[in-house]
C-alpha positions in Angstrom: 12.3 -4.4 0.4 10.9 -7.8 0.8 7.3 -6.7 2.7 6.2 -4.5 5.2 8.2 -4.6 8.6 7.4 -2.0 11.6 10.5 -1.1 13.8 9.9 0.4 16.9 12.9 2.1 18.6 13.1 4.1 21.9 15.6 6.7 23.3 16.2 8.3 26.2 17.6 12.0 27.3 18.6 12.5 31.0 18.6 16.3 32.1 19.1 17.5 29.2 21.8 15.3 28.0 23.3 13.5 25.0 20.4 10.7 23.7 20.7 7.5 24.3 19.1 4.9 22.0 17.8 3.7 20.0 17.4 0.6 22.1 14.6 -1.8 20.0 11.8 -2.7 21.5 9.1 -5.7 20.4 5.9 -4.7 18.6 2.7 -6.7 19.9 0.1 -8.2 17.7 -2.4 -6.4 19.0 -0.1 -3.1 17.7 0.0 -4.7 14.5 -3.8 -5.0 14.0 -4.1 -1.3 15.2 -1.6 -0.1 12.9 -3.0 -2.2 9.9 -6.3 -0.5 11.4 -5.1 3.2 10.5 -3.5 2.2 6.9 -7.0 0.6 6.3 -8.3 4.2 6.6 -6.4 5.8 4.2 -8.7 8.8 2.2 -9.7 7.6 -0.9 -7.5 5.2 -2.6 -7.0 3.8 -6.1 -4.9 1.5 -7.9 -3.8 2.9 -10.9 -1.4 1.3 -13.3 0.8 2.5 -16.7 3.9 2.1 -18.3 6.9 3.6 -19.2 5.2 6.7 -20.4 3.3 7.2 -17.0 0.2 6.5 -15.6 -2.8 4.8 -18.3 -5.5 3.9 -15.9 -6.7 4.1 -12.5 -9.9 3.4 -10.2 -11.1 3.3 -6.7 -10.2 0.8 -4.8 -13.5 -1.7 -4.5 -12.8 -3.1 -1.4 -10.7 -2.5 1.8 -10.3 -5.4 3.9 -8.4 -6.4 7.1 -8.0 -9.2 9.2 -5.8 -8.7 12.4 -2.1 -7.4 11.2 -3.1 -8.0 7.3 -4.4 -5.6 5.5 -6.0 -5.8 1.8 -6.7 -3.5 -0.8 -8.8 -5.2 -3.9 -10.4 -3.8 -6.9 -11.9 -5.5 -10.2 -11.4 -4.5 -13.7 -14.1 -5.0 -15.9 -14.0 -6.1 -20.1 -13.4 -2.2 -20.7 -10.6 -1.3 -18.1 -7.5 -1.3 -17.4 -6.6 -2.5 -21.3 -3.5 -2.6 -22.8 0.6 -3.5 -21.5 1.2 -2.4 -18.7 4.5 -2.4 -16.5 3.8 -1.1 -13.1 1.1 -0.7 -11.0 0.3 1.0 -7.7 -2.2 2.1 -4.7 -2.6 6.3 -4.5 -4.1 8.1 -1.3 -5.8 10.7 -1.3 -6.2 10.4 -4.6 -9.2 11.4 -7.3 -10.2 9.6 -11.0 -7.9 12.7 -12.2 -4.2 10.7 -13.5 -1.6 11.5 -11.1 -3.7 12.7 -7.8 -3.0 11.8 -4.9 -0.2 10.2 -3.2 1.6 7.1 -4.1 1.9 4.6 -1.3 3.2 2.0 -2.8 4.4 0.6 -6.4 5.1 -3.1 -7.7 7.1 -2.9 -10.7 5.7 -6.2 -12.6 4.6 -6.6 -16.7 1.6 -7.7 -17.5 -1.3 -7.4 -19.7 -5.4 -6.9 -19.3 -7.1 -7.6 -22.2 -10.7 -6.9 -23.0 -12.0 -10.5 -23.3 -10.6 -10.3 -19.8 -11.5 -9.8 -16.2 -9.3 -8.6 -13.8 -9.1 -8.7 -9.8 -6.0 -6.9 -8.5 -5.2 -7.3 -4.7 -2.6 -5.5 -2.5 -1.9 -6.9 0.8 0.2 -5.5 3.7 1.3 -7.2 6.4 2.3 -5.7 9.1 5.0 -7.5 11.0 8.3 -7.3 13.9 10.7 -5.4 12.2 14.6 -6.1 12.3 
């Protein structure tokens, strides 16, 4: 799936008849910023990242951010976190410092490394857009 895309669809059931639909209707911008709005205040979220053999790391998201339909999720790891390979990474909801809580929103499947002569800002941006 190549971004986030909202599809809004409509149907209609005339005295208790078959459904008709969906028919697709267009999603306004100002529906876009209210939905990038709700995401924005998701319970507690982390990004937590690992590897093959699960999650290795994870920690509250530092900063939620949006600006009309775009919505950002950033966090910072300092010279002692986050270290190591690492071949996925993700942002959790409703989620604790406890490996595995909460629940998984999203996942990019990506290698990379931290090392810890290295800082790291990490950013996850929806954008909430027409769907097809």
């Amino acid at each position: 799936m190549e971004g986030l895309k909202i599809k809004g669809e409509w149907f209609f059931q005339y005295n208790n008849g078959p459904w008709l639909g969906p028919f697709s209707n267009a999603m306004k911008a100002a529906g876009l910023e209210k939905f990038a709005a709700k995401v924005a205040g998701l319970d507690a979220p982390y990004i937590a990242m690992g590897n093959a053999g699960g999650e290795v790391f994870r920690k509250a998201v530092g900063a939620v951010m949006q600006s009309g339909a775009v919505l950002r999720f950033r966090s910072t790891l300092s010279l002692s976190e986050g270290n190591g390979d690492h071949t996925w990474i993700g942002v959790f909801s409703d989620a604790t410092a406890e490996v595995g809580s909460g629940v998984q929103i999203n996942e990019l499947t990506q290698s990379f490394s931290k090392n810890i002569n290295q800082v790291l800002s990490v950013e996850c941006r929806f954008t909430f857009q027409q769907g097809v």
